[in-house]
C-alpha atoms as an extended CHARMM CRD file, in Angstrom:
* protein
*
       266  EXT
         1         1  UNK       CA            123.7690000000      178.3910000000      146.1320000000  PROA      1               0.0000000000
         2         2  UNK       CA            120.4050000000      178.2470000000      147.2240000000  PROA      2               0.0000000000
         3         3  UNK       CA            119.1140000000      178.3290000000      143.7680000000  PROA      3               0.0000000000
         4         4  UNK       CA            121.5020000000      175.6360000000      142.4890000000  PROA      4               0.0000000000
         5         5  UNK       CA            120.5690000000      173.4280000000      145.6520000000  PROA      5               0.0000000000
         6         6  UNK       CA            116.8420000000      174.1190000000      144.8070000000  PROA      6               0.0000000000
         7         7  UNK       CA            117.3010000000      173.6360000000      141.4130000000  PROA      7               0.0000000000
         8         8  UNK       CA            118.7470000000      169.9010000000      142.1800000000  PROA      8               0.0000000000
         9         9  UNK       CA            116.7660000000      169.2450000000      144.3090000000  PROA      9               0.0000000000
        10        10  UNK       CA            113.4820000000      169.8190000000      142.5290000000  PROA      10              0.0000000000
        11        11  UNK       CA            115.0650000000      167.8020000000      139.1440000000  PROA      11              0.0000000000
        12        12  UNK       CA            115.6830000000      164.9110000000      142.3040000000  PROA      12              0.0000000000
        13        13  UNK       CA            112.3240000000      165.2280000000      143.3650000000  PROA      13              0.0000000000
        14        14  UNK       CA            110.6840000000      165.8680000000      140.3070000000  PROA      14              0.0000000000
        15        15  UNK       CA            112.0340000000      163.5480000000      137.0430000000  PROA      15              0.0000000000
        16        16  UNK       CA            110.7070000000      164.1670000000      134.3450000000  PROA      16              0.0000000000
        17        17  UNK       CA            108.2790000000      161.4180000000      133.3980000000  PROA      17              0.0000000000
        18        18  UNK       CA            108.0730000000      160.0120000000      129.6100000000  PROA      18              0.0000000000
        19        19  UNK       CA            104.9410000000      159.1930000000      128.3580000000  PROA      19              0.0000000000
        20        20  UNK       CA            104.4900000000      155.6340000000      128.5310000000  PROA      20              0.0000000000
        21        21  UNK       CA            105.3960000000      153.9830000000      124.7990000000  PROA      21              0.0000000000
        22        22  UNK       CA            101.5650000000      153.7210000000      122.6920000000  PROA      22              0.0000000000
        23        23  UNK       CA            101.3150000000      151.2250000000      119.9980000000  PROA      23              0.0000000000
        24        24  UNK       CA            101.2480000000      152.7350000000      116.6930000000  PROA      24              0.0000000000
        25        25  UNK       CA             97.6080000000      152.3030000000      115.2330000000  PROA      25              0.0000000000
        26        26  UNK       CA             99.1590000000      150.6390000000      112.1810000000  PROA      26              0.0000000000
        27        27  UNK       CA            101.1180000000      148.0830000000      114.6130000000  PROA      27              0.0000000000
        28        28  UNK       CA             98.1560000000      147.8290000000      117.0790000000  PROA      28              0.0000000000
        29        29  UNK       CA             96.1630000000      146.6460000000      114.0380000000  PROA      29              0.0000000000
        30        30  UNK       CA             98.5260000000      143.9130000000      112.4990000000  PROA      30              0.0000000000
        31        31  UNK       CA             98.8050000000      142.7230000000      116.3360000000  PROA      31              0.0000000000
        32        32  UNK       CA             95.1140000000      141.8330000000      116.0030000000  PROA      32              0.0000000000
        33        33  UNK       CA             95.3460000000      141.0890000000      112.9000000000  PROA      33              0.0000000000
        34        34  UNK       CA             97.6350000000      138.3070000000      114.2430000000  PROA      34              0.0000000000
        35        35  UNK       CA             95.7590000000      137.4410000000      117.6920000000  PROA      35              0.0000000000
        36        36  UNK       CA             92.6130000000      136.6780000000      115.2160000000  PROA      36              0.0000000000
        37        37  UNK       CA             95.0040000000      134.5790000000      112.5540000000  PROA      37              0.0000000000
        38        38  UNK       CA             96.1970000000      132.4810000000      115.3770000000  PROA      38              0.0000000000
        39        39  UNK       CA             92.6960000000      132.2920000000      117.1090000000  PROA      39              0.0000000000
        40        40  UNK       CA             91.5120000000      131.1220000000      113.4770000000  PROA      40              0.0000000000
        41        41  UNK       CA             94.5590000000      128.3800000000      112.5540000000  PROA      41              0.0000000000
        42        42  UNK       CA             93.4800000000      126.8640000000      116.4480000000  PROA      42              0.0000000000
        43        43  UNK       CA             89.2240000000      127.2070000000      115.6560000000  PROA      43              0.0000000000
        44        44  UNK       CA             89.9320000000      125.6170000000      111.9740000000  PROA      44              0.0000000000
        45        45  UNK       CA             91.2290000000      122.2840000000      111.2530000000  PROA      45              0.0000000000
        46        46  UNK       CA             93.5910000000      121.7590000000      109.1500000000  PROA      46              0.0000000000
        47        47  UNK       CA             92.5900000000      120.0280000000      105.8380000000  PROA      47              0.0000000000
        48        48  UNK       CA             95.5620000000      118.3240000000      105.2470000000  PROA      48              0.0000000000
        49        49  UNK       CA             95.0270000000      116.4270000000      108.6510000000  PROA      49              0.0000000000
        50        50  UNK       CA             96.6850000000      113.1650000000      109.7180000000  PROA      50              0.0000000000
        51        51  UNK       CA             94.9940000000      110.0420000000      107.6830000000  PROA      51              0.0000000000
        52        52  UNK       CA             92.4400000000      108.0480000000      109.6590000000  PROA      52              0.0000000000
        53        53  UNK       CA             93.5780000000      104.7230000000      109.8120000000  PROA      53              0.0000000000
        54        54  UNK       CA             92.2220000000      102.2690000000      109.8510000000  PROA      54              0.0000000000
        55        55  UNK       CA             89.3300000000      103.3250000000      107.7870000000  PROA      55              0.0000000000
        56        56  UNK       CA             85.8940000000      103.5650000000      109.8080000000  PROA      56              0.0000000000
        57        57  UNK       CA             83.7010000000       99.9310000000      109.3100000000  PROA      57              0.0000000000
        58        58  UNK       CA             87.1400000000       98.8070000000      108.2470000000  PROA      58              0.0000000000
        59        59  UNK       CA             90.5060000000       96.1000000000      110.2790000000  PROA      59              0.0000000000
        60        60  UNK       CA             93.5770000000       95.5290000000      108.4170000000  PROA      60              0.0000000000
        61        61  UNK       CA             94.4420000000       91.7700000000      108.4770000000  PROA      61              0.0000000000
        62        62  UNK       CA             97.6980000000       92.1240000000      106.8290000000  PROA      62              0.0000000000
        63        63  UNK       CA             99.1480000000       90.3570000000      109.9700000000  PROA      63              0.0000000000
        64        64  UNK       CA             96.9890000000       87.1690000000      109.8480000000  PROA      64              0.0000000000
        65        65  UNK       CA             99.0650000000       86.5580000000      106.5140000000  PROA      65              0.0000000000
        66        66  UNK       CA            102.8670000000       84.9270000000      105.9170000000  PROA      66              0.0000000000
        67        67  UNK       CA            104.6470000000       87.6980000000      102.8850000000  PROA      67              0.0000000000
        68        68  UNK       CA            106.7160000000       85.9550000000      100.7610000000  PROA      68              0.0000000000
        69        69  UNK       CA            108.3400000000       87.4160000000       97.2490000000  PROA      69              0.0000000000
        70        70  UNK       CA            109.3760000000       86.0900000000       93.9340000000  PROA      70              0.0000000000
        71        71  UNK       CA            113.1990000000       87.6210000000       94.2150000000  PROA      71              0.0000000000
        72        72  UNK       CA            114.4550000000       90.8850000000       96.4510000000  PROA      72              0.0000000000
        73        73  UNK       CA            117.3670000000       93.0110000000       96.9410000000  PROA      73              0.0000000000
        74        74  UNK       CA            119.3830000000       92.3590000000       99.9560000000  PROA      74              0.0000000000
        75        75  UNK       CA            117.4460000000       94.9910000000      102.8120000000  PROA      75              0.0000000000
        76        76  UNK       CA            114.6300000000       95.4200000000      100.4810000000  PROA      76              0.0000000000
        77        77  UNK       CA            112.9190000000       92.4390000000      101.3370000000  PROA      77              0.0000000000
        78        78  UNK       CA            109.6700000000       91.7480000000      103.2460000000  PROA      78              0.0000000000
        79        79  UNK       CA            110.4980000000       93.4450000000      106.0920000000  PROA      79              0.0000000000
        80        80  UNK       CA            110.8730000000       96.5510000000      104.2390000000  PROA      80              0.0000000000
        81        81  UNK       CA            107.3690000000       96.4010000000      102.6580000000  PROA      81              0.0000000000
        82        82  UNK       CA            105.4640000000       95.6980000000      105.9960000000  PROA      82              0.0000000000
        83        83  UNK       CA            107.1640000000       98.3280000000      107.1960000000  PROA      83              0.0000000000
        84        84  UNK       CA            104.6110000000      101.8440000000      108.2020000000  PROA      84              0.0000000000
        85        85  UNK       CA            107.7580000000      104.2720000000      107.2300000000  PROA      85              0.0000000000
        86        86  UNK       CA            106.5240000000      104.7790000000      103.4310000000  PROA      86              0.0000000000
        87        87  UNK       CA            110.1890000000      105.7270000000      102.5600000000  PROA      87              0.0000000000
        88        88  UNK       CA            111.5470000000      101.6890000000      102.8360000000  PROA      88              0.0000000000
        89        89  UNK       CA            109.8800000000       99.5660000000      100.0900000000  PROA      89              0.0000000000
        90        90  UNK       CA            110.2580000000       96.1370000000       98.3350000000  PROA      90              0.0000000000
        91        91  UNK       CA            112.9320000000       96.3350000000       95.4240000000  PROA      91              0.0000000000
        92        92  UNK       CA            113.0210000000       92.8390000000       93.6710000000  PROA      92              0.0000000000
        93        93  UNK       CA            116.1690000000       90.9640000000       91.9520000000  PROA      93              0.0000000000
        94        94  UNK       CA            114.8360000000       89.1210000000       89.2330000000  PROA      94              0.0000000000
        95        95  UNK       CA            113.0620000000       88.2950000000       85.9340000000  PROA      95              0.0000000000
        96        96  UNK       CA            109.4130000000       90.2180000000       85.5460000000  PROA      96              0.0000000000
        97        97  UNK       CA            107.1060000000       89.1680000000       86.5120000000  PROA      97              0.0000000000
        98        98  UNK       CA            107.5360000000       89.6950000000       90.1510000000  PROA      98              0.0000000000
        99        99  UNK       CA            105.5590000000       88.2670000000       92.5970000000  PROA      99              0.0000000000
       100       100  UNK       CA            103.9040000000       89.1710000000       96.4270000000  PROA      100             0.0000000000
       101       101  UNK       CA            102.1280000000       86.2070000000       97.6620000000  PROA      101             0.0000000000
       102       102  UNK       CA            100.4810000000       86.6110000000      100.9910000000  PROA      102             0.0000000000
       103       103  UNK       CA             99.4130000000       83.2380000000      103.0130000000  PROA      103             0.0000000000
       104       104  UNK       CA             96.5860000000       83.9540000000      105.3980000000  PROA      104             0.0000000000
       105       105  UNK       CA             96.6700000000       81.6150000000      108.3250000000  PROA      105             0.0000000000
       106       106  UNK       CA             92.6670000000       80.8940000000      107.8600000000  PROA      106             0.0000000000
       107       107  UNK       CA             89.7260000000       81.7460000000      105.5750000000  PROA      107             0.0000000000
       108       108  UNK       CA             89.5010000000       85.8890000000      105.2140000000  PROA      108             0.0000000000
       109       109  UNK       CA             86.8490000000       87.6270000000      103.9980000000  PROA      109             0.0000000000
       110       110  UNK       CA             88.7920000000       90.7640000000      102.0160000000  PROA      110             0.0000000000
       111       111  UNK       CA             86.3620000000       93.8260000000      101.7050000000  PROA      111             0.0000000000
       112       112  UNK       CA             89.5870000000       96.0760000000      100.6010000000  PROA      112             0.0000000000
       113       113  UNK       CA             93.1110000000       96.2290000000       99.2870000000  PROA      113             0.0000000000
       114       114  UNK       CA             95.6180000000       99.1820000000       99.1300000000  PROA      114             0.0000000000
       115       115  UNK       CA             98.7320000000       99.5080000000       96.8050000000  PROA      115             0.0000000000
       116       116  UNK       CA            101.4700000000      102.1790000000       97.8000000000  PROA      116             0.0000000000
       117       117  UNK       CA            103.2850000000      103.9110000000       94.6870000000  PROA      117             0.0000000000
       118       118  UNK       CA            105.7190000000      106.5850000000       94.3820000000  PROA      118             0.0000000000
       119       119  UNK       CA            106.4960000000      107.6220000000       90.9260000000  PROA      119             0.0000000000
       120       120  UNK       CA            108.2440000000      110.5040000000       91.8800000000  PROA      120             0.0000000000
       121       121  UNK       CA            110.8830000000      108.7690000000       93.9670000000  PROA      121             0.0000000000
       122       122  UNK       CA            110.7370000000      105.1480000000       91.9670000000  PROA      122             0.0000000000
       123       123  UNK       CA            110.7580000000      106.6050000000       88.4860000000  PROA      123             0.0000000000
       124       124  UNK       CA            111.4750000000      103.7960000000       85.9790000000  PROA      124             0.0000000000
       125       125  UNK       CA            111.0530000000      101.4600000000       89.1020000000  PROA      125             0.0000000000
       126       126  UNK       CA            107.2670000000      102.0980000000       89.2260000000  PROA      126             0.0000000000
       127       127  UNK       CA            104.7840000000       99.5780000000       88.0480000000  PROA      127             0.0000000000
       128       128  UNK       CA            102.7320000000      100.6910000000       85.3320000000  PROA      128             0.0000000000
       129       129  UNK       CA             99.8730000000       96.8450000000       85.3940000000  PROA      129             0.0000000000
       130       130  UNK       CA             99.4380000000       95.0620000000       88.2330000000  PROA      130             0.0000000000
       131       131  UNK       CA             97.1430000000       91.7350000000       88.3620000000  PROA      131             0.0000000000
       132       132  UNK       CA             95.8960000000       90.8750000000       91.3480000000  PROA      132             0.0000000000
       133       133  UNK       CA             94.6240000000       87.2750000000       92.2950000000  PROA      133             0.0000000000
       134       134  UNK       CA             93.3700000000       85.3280000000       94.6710000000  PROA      134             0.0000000000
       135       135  UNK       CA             91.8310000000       81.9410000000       95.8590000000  PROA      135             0.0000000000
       136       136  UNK       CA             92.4650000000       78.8350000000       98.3040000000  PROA      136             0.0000000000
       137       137  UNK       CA             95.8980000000       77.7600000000       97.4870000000  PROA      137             0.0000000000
       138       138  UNK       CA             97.9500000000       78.3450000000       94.1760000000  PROA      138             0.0000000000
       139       139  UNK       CA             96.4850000000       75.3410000000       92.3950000000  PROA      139             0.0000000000
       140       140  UNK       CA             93.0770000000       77.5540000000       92.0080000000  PROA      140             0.0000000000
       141       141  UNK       CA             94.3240000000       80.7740000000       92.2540000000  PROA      141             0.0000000000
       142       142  UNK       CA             92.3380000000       82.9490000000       90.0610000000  PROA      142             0.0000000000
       143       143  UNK       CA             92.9010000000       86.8520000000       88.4110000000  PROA      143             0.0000000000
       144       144  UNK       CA             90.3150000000       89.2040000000       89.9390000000  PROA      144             0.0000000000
       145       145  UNK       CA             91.4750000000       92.8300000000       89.1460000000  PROA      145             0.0000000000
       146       146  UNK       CA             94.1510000000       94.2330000000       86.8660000000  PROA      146             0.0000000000
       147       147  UNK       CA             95.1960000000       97.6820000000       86.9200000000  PROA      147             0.0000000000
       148       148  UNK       CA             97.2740000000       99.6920000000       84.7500000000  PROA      148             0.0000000000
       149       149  UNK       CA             99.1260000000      102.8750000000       86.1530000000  PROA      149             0.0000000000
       150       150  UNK       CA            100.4200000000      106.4830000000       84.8750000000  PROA      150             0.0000000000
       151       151  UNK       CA            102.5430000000      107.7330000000       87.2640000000  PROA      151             0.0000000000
       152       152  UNK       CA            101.0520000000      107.2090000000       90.3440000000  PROA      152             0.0000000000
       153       153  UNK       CA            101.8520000000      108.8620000000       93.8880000000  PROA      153             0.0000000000
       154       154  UNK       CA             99.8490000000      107.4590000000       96.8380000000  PROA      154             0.0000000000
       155       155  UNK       CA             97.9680000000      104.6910000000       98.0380000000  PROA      155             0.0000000000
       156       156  UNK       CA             95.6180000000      103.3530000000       95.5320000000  PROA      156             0.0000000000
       157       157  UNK       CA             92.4910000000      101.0970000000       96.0380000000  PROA      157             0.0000000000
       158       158  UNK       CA             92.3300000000       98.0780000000       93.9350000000  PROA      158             0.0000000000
       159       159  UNK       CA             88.9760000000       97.3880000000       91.4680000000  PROA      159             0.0000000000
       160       160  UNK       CA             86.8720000000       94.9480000000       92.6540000000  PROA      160             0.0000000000
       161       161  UNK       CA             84.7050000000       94.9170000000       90.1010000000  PROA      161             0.0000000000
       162       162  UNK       CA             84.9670000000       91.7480000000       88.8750000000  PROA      162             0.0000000000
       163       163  UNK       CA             84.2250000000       90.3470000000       92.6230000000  PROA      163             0.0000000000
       164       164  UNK       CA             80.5730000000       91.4220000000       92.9230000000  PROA      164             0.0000000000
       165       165  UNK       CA             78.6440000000       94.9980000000       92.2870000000  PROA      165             0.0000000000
       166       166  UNK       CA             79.9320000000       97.8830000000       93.7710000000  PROA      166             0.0000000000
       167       167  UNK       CA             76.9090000000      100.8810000000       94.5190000000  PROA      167             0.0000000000
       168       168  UNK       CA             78.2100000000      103.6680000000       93.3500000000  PROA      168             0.0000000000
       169       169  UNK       CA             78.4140000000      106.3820000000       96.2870000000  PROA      169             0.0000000000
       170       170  UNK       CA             77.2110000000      110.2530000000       95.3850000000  PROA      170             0.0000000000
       171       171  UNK       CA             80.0340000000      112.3240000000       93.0170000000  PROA      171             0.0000000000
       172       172  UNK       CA             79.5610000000      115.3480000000       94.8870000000  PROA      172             0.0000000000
       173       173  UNK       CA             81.2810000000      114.2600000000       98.1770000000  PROA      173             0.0000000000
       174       174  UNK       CA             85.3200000000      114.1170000000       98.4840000000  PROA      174             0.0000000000
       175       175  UNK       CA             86.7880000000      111.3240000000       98.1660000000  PROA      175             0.0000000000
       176       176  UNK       CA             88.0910000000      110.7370000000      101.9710000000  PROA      176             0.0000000000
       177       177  UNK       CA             84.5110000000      111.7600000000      102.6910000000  PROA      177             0.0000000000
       178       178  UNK       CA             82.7180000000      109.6060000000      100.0260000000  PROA      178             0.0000000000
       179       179  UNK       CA             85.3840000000      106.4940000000      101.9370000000  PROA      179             0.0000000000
       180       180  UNK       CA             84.1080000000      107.3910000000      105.4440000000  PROA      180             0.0000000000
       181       181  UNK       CA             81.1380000000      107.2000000000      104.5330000000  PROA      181             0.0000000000
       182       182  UNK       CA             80.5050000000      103.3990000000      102.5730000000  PROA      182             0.0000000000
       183       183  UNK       CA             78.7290000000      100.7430000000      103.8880000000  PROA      183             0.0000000000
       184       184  UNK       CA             81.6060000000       97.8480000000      104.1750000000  PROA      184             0.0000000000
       185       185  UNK       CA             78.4580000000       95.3950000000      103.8520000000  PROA      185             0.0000000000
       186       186  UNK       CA             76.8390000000       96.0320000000      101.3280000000  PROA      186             0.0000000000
       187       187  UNK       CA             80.1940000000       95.9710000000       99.6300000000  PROA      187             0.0000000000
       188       188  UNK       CA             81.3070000000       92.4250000000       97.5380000000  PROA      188             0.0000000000
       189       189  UNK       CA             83.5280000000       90.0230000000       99.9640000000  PROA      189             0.0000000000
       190       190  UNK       CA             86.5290000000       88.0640000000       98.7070000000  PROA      190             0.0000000000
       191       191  UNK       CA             87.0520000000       84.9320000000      100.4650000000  PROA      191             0.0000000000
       192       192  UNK       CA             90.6140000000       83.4550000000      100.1490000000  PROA      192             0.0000000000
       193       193  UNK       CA             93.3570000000       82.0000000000      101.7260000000  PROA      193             0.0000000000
       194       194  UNK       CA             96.0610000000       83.0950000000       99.4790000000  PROA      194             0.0000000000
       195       195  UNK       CA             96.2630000000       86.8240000000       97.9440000000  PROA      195             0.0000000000
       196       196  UNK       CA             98.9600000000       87.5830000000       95.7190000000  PROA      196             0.0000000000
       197       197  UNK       CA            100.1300000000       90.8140000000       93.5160000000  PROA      197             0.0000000000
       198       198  UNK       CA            101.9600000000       90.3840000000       90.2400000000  PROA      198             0.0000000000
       199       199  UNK       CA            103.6900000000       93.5290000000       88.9160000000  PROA      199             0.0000000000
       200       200  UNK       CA            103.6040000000       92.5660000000       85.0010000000  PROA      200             0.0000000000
       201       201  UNK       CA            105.4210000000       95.8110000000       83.6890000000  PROA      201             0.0000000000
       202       202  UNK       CA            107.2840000000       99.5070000000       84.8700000000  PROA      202             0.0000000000
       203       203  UNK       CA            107.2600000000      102.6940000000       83.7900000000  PROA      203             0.0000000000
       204       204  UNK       CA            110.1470000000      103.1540000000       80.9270000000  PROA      204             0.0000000000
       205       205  UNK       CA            110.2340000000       99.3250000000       80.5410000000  PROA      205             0.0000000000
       206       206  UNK       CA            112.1850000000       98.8360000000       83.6570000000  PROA      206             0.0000000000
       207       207  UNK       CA            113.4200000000       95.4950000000       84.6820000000  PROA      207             0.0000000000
       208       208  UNK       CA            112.9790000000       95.9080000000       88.8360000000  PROA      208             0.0000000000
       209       209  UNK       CA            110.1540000000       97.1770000000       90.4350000000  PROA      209             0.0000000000
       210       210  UNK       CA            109.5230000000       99.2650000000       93.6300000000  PROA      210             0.0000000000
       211       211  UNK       CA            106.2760000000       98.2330000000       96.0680000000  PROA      211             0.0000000000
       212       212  UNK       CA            105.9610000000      100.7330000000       98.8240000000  PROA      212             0.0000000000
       213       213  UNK       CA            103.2080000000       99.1930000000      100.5020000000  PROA      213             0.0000000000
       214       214  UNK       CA             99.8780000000       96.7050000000      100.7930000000  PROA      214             0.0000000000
       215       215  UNK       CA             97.2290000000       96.6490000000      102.8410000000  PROA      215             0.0000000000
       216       216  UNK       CA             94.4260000000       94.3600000000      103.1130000000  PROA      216             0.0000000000
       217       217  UNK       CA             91.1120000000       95.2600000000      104.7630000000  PROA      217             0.0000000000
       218       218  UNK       CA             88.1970000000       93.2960000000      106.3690000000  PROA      218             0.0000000000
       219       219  UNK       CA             85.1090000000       94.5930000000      107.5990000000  PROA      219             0.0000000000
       220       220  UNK       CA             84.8280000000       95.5370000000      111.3300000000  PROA      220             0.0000000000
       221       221  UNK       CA             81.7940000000       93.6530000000      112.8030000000  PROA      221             0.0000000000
       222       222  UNK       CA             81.9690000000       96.2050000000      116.0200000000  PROA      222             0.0000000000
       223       223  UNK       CA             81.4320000000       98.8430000000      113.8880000000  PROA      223             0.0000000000
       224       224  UNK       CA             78.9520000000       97.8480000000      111.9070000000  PROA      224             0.0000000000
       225       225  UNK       CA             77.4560000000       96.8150000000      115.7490000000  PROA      225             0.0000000000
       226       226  UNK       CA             77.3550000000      100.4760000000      116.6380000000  PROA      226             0.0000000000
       227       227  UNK       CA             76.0740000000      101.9740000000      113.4270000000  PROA      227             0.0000000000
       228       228  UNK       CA             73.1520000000       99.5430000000      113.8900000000  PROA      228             0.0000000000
       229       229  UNK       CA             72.2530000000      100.4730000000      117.5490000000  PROA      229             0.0000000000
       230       230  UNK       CA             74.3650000000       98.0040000000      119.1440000000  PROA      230             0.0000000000
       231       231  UNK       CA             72.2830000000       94.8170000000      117.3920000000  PROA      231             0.0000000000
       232       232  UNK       CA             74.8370000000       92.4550000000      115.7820000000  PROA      232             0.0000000000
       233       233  UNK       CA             74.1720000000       90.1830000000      113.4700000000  PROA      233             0.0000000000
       234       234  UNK       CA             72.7520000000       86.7260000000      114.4400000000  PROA      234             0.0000000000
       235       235  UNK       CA             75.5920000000       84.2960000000      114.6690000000  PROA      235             0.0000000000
       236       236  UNK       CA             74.8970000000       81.2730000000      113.1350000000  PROA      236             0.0000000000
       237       237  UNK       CA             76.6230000000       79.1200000000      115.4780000000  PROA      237             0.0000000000
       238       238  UNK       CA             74.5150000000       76.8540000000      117.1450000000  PROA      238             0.0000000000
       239       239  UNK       CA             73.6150000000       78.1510000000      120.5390000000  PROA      239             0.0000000000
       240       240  UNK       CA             74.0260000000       75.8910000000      123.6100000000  PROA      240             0.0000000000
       241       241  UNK       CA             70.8510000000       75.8050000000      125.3030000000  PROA      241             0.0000000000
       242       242  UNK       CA             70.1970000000       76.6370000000      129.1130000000  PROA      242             0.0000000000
       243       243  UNK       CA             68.1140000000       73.5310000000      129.9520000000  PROA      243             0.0000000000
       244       244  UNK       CA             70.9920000000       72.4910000000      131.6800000000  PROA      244             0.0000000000
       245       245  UNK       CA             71.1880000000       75.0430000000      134.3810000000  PROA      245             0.0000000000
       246       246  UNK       CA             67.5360000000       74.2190000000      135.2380000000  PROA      246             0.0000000000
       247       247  UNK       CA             67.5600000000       70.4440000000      135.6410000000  PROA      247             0.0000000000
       248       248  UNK       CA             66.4470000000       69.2030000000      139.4540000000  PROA      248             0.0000000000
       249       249  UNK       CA             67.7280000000       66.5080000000      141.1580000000  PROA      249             0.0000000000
       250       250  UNK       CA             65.6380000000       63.1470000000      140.4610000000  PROA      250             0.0000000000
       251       251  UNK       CA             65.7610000000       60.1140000000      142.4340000000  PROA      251             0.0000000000
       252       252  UNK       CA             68.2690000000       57.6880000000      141.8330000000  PROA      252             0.0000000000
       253       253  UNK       CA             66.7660000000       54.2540000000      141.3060000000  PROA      253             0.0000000000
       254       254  UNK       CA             69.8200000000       52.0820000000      140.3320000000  PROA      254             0.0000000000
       255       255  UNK       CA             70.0930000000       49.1570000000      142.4860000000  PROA      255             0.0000000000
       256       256  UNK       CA             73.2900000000       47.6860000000      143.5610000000  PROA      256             0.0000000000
       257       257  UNK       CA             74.4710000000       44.5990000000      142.0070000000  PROA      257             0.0000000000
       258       258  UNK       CA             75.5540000000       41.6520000000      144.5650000000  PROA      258             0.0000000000
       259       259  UNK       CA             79.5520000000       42.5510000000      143.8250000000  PROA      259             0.0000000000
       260       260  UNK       CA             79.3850000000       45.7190000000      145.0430000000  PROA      260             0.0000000000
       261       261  UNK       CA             77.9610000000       45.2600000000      148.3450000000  PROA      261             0.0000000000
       262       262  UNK       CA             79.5310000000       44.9900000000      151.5160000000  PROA      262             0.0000000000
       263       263  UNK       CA             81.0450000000       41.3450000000      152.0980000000  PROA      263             0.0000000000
       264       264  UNK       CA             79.2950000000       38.9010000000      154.7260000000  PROA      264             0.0000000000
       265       265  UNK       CA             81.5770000000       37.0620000000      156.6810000000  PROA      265             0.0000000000
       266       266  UNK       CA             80.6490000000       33.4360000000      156.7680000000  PROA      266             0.0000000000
């Protein structure tokens, strides 16, 4: 009994201890392996980052303008077109060619102008030439840029060419880095009141058209402020001077005519 009783009680006393579990080297390895993957996906940015917008030196105007359209399908109209989710888009109803006129409410000076296609969702819908015009009202509205198109995916920037010359920026850089970095004014300016798009033909001579999205740039004066030191450019409005605030007080030397004084009683 006394052996039994000693016997349980030194297996009560005394458990037998496990090692405690080791990480196989192979497993301790891929768990670095994995703590240095995720500390490199948070160090490195991802090159397929969200789009800048808008464009540095650059303000979209789009909603200084009235949209209007030649024909559309009923939900694919305007609203559908100005809108930012890139899956609604302008579907028109009618005859080609098709028409986008945008109405600015006063003078612009356009630096820019984006086109959103989708070939791989619009198919036969997709334009294949565009002309693009522009001027005061429609009585002088004139072509400045057409474009022709083989299955395009994207936003695309229309030529302006024919506006004024265009400096042609170094080939080596990217292009989202080679559009970061332009000068916006040194860039031609196209001064209108009236903008409009006109879709002449579609891939697999399709009738309707799909139009995914427009955007119209100007340049941004602030920025160009702080990329010159914080100097803008002289205004040329004229300048009210401060003589104003400096004038003194000079003697009055009217005299009062015999009307206005007080009356004598006679």
């Amino acid at each position: 009994m006394s052996d039994a009783s000693s016997e349980n009680h030194s297996d009560v006393a005394h458990p037998v201890q496990r090692p405690l579990m080791e990480l196989d080297p192979a497993q301790d390895s891929l768990h670095e392996a994995g703590e240095i993957d995720d500390e490199v996906e948070e160090g490195v940015p991802d090159d397929e980052g969200p789009e800048v917008f808008p464009p540095p030196g650059l303000k979209e105007i789009s909603s200084l303008a009235s949209w209007t359209v030649s024909t559309a399908k009923p939900g694919n109209g305007v609203a559908a077109l100005r809108s930012p989710d890139p899956a609604h888009f302008w579907q028109s109803d009618g005859p080609q060619p098709h028409l986008l006129s945008i109405h600015f409410f006063k003078l612009v000076s356009v630096v820019s102008i984006q086109v959103l296609l989708d070939f791989d969702n619009d198919e036969s819908y997709t334009p294949t030439k565009i002309q693009f015009l522009a001027g005061m009202g429609v009585h002088d509205i004139q072509e400045f840029a057409e474009m022709t198109f083989e299955q395009p995916n994207g936003w695309h920037d229309v030529d302006f060419g024919n506006v004024g010359p265009i400096e042609q920026d170094d080939d080596d850089e990217d292009d989202e880095e080679a559009r970061s970095s332009i000068d916006w004014s040194k860039r031609p300016v196209l001064r209108a009141f009236l903008v409009q798009v006109r879709i002449l033909e579609n891939h697999q001579n399709g009738k309707d058209t799909h139009l995914r999205g427009v955007r119209i740039f100007a340049r941004d004066e602030m920025h160009q402020a702080d990329l010159s030191g914080g100097k803008r450019r002289p205004s040329n409005l004229p300048v009210r001077p401060h003589s104003h605030l400096q004038k003194q007080a000079e003697p009055n030397n009217l005299k009062l005519a015999s009307w206005m004084r007080e009356p004598d009683l006679r």
